[in-house]
N, C-alpha and C positions, 0 to 999 in steps of 0.2 A: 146821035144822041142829042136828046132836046137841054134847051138850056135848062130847063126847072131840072132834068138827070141828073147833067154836069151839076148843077147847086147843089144836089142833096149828095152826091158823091162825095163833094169836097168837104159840105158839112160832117159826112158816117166818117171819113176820112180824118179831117180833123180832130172829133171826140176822141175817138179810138187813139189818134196817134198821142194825146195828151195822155190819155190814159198809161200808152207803152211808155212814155218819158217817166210818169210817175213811178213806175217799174223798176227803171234801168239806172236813177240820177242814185239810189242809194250802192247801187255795185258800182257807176262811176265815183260816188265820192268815197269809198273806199279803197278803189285801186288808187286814187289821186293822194291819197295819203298814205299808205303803205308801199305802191306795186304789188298788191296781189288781191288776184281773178276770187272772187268768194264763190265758189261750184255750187255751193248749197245755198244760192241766191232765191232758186225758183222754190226749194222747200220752205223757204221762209217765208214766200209768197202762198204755198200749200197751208202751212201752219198759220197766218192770219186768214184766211178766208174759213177752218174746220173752228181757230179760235171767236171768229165770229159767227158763225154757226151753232156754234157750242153754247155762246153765251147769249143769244137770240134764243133758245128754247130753255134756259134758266131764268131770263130776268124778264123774258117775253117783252124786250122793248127791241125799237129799231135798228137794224143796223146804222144807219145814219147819227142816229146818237149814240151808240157802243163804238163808233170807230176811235175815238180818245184814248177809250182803254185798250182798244185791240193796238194802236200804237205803242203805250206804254209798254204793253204783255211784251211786244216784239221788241224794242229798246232795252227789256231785262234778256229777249234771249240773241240778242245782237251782241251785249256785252259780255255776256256769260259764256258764245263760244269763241270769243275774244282770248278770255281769261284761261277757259279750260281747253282750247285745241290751239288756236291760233298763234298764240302766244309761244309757246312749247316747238311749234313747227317755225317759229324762223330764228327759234335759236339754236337750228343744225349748224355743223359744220361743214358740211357740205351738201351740193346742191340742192342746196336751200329753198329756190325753186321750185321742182320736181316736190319736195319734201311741203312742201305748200300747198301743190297743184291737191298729190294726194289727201295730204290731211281737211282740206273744204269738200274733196270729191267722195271722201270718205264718209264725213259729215252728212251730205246731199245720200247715201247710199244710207247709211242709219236714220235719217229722219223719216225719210219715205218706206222704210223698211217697220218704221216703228209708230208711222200712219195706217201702214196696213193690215199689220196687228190689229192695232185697239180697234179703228175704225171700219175695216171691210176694205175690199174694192166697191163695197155700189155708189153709184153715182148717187150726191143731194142735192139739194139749193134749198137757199131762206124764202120763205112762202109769206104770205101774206105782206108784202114791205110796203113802204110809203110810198115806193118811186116805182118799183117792179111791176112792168106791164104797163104801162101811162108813156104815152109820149107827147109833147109839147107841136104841134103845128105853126107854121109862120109861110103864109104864102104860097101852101103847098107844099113846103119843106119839112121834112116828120124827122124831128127829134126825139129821141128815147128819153125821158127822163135820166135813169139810172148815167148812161152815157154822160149824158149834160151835167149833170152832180158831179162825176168823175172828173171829168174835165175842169171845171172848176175848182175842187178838191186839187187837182194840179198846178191849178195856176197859182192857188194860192199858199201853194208847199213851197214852189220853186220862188216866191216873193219873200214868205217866210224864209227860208233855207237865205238867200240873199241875205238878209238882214239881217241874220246870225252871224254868218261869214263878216260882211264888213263892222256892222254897229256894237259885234260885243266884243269880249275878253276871249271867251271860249271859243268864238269862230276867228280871233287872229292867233290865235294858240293852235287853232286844227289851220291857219295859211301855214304859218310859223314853219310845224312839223310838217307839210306838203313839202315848204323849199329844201331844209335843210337839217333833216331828225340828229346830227351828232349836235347841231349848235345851240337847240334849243334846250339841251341840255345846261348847259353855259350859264343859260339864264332864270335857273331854277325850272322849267316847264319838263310835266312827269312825262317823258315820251308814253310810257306806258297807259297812262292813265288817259290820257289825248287819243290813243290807240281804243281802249275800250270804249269811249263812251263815242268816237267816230264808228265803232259797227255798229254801237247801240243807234247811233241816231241815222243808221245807213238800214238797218234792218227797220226801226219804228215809220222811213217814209216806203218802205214796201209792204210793211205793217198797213197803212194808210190803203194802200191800192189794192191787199186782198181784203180790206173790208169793203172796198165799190165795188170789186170784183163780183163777191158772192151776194148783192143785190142781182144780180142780173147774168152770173155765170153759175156751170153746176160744178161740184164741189169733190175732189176725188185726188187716191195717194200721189197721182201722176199728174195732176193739174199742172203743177209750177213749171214741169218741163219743158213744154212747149211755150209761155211765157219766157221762160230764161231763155232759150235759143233768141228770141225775139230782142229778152233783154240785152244780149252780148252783142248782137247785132247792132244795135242801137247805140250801146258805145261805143263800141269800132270804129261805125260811123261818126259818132258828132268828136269822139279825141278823147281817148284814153284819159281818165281825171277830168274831163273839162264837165262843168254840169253843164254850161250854158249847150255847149254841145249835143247832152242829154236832151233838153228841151228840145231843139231846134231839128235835133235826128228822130225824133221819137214822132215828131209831125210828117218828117217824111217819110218815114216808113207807115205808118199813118194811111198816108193819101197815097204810096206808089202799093200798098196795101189793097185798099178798097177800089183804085183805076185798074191792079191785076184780077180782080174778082171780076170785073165786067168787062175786060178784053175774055181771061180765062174762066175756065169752071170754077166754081168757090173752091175747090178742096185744093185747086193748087195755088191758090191767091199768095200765098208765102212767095214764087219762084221770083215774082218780080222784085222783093225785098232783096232778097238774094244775090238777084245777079248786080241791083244799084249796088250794094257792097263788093260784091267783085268789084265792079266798074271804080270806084272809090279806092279801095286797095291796089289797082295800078296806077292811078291819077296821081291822089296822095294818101300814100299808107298810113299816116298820123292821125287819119281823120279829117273831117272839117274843122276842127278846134285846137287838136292836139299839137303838142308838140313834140312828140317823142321820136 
């Protein structure tokens, strides 16, 4: 492999793996505040990419400037299945768990179920966009646009998300409920209320990433699935809860992503992800970050 290969490997590598972070840090920072797996992560990624879609052939403006709203849209339905499922499944009395696992897989089987309804199986994507089909050159090195925007659109979530966490009320209110949900009752903070608007703002940064997504990916009831595999992947790897974790697994899966594409045939580029997580899960099961 020549070096200008290796550079644009690590470059396809890198976009993309910022991209899977941008994916996975909202199912990270919801298990980092509850302990529980949201199943119906990848539907929620289905549902901003058909919502930007949708609203691309009504207001006929860019995805790049509707991604705000497609955030917002997925922030009302982050907290909504907060309030109407989530909520209700971990006030079982017994394995509570299990009674979790199903009620988000449940969830994930209704949304996709009621994508394929309204919408069809056929495959779409946003046509005409600002970024879709352009890619940026540097040295020989070919950057996609769409990619590049995402990527950036990433770095600038996990800065933000950052600066919520330590500089406000509301992100020491969602540390607060991370360390210890019976005491922050104590001091007046609505566990519940900390809980809702943590899925809302755990669903509006995957809300973010199926708006780059459908600049430059197509569009269909089954999308999110293979994304969420990827997402679950990616936390395992960087630590259960940890975002930073998110960020820094979502690069490598990234780059051991796009180096199994060019040892193997593209359709099996996943096995390398894969087996680093095996590898990972006997080393240290917690992850690179976690501490579980």
């Amino acid at each position: 492999m020549t070096t200008q290969a290796l550079v644009q490997v690590l470059a396809s590598g890198l976009l993309m793996g910022l991209i899977y972070a941008l994916i996975a840090v909202g199912l990270s920072l919801i298990f980092g505040l509850m302990d529980v797996v949201n199943f119906a992560h990848g539907e929620f990624l289905m549902l901003a990419m058909y919502a930007t879609f949708g609203l691309v052939l009504v207001t006929r403006l860019d995805p790049v400037v509707l991604m705000p709203l497609v955030a917002a849209l997925l922030f009302v339905l982050g907290a909504a299945a907060y309030l109407g499922v989530v909520r209700f499944a971990m006030r079982a009395k017994a394995n509570q768990g299990m009674v979790q696992i199903f009620a988000t897989f449940g969830l994930a089987i209704l949304l996709q179920g009621a994508a394929q309804y309204l919408f069809t199986p056929d495959y779409r994507n946003v046509q005409n966009t600002w970024l879709g089909g352009r890619t940026l050159e540097l040295g020989g090195i070919f950057l996609p646009w769409p990619q590049l925007f995402g990527a950036v659109v990433s770095l600038a979530a996990f800065g933000g998300l950052h600066l919520l966490m330590s500089r406000t009320d509301f992100g020491r209110a969602l540390e607060a409920t991370r360390e210890d949900q019976g005491a922050v009752a104590l001091v007046g903070i609505d566990r519940n209320r900390v809980f809702a608007l943590g899925w809302g703002l755990g669903a509006a940064l995957v809300g973010l990433a199926g708006a780059v997504l459908a600049i430059f990916y197509y569009i269909h009831p089954q999308v999110g699935a293979s994304f969420a595999l990827i997402a679950y992947v990616t936390v395992a790897l960087g630590g259960f809860g940890s975002v930073a974790g998110a960020l820094v697994a979502g690069i490598i899966v990234g780059l051991v992503e796009a180096f199994t594409a060019v040892i193997l045939p593209p359709a099996l580029k996943s096995i390398g992800v894969y087996a680093l997580y095996l590898a990972v899960v006997f080393v240290r099961p917690q992850g690179l970050f976690g501490r579980l």
